[in-house]
C-alpha positions in Angstrom: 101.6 101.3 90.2 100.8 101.9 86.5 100.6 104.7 84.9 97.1 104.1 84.6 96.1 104.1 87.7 98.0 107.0 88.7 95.7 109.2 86.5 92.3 107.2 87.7 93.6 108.4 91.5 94.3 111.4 90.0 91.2 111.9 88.6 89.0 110.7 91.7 91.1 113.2 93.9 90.1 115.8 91.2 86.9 115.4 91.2 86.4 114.7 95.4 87.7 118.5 95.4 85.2 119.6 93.3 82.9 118.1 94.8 83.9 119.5 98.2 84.6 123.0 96.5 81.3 123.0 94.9 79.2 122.0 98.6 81.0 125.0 100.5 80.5 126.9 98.0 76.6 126.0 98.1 76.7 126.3 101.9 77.9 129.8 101.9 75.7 130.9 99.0 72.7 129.6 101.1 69.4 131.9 100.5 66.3 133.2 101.8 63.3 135.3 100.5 61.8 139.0 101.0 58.6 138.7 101.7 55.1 140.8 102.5 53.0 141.1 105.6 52.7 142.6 109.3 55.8 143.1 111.4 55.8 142.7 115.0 57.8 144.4 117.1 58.8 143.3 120.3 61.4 144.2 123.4 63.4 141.6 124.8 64.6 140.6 128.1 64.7 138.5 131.1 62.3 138.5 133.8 61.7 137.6 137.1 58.8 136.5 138.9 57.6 137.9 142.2 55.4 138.2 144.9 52.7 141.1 145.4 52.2 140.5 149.2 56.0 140.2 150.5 56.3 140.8 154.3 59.9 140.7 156.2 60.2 140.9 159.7 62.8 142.9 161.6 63.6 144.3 165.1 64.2 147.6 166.0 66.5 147.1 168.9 69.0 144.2 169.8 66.7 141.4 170.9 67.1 137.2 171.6 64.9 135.2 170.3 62.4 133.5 173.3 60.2 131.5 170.5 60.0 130.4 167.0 56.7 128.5 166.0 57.0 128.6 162.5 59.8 126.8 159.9 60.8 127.5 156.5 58.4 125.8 153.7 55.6 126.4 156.4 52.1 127.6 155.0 50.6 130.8 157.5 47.4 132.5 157.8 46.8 136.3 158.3 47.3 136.5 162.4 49.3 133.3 163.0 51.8 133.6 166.0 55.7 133.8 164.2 57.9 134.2 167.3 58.6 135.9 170.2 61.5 138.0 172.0 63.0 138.3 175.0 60.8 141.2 175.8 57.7 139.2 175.5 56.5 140.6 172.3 54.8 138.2 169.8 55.2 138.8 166.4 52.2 137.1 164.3 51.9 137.4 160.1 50.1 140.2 158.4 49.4 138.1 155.2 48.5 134.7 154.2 51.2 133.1 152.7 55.0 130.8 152.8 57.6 131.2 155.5 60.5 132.0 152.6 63.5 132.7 154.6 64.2 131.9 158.8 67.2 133.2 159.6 67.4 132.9 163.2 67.0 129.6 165.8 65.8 129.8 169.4 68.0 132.1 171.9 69.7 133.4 169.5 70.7 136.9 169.8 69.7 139.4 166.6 70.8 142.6 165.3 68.3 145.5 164.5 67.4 146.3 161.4 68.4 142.7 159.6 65.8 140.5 158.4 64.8 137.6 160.3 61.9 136.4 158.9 60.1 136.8 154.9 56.9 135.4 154.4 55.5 135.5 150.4 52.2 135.0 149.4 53.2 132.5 146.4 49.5 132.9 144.2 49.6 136.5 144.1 52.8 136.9 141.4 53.8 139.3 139.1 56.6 139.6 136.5 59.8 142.2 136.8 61.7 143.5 134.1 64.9 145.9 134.2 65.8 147.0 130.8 68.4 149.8 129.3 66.8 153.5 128.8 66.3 153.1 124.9 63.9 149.8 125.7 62.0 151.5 128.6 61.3 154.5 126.5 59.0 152.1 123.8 57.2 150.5 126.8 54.1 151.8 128.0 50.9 150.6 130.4 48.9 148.4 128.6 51.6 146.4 125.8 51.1 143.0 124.9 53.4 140.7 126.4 54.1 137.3 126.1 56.4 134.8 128.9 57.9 131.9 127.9 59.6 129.5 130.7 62.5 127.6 129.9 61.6 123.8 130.5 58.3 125.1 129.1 59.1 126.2 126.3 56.1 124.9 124.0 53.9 127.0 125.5 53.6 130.7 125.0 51.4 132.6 128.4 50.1 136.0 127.8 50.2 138.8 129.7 50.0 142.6 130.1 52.6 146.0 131.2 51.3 147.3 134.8 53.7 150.3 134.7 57.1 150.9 134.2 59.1 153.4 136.5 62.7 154.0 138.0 64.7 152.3 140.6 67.7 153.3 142.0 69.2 153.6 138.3 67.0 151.0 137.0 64.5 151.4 135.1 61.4 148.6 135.7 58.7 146.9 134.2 55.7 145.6 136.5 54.0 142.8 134.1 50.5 141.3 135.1 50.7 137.9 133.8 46.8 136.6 132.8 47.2 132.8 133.1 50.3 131.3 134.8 50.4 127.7 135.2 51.2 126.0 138.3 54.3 125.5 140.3 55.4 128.9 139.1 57.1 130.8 142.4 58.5 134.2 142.9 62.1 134.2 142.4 62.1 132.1 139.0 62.6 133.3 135.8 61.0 133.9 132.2 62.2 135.1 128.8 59.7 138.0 128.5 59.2 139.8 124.7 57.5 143.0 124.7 55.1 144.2 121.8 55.9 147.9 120.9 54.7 148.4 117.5 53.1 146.0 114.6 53.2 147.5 111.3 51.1 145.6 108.5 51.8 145.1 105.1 55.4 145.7 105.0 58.4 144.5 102.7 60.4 141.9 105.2 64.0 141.3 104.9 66.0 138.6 106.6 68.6 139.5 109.3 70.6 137.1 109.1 71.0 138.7 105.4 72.0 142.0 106.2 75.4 142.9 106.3 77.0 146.3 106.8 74.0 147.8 105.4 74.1 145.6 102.6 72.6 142.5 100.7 73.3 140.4 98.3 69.8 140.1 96.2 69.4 137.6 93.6 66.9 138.7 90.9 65.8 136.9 87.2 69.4 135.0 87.9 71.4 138.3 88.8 73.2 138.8 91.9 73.6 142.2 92.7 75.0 143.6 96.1 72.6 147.0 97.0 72.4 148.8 100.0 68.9 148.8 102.7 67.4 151.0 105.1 66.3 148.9 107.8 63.4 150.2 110.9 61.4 148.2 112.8 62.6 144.2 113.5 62.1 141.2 115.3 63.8 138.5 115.8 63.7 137.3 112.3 62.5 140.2 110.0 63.6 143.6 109.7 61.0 146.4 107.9 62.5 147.7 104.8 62.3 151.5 104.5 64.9 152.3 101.8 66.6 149.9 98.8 65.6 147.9 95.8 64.3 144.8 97.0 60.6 143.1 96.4 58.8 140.6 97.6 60.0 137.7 95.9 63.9 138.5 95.9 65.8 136.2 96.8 68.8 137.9 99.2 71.8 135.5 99.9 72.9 134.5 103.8 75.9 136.5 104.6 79.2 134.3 105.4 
């Protein structure tokens, strides 16, 4: 190879390396603006859905099972005969609903005090909610909420806090959805966000920005690093409450 060629490859490699330099160094330098406008503040978590009218049938002493007239999947009406025991009782449903759970066959011999039988009303649902003791503090009766299932998430169903209370160390949120679709059932669940506070006209900073207490703001072609006072935030925004930024900065992603 001439010598001439040796300093074209050279110079291609060269310049490839710039090239490749120059786009990570774009990439990391990537930016986004601070903006102006209401902040929405929510409270995250998952959810489950459940049944209002939830009745589970148990004996109180050792009994056999004489007969069953109902299977799992089964629709009942209020009053409809269940089963009956070796003592001749026969149990019948207190609710309209769905035979949920059969855990016993014909003859067979039960324990007392273990569930035999669950029946759930599947129409009458409402949304639970366990979250830490800093995220039950902000939630109160009446918040906005909004549900969002996962292979539906396009749409966006609103809904409302019941009450919130403790539970053997947990502490629970009772939401009353307004306008589930169908084929929702108790025992599925829902990513569930919380509205706590809105705040309008606010100065909005990226996250994804904010590192450390720190940004990098880019202003009239001058990167400066500064430090912020972040408050209220959503999944996006945070409110700024202390540092030199306006609307308009530009505030570069962190690495």
């Amino acid at each position: 190879m001439d010598l001439k060629k040796k300093i074209l490859i050279s110079i291609g490699l060269i310049i490839i390396l710039i090239l490749i330099f120059y786009s990570f160094g774009k990439s990391g330098n990537s930016k986004l603006s601070v903006t102006q406008g209401p902040l929405v503040e929510a409270v995250y978590a998952l959810g489950r859905v459940k049944s209002y009218e939830t009745f589970n049938l148990k004996f109180g002493i050792t009994s056999s099972i004489r007969e069953i007239w109902v299977e799992e999947g089964q629709s009942v009406v209020k009053g409809q005969k269940l089963l009956q025991n070796d003592s001749g009782i026969v149990f019948s449903s207190p609710i309209q609903g769905t035979v949920t759970k059969l855990t016993v066959f014909k003859n067979e011999t039960t324990m007392p005090g273990i569930p035999i039988l669950e029946i759930q009303n599947l129409k009458s649902v409402y949304i639970s909610v366990s979250l830490d003791q800093e995220s039950a503090i902000r939630v109160k009766r009446g918040q906005k909420v909004q549900l969002s299932f996962e292979s539906m998430r396009t749409n966006v169903y609103e809904a409302e806090v019941e009450r919130v209370y403790p539970s053997n160390g947990q502490f629970l949120v009772r939401i009353e959805p307004k306008n589930l679709p169908d084929g929702i059932l108790p025992d599925m669940t829902t990513d569930v966000a919380i509205q706590v506070s809105e705040k309008e006209n606010v100065i909005l900073v990226p996250l994804v920005a904010v590192n450390r207490g720190k940004v990098i703001r880019l202003r009239d072609g001058k990167k400066d690093k500064i430090e912020v006072k972040i408050g209220a935030i959503n999944s996006e925004y945070g409110e700024l409450l202390n540092g030199d930024l306006l609307p308009g900065d530009e505030v570069l992603l962190k690495n």
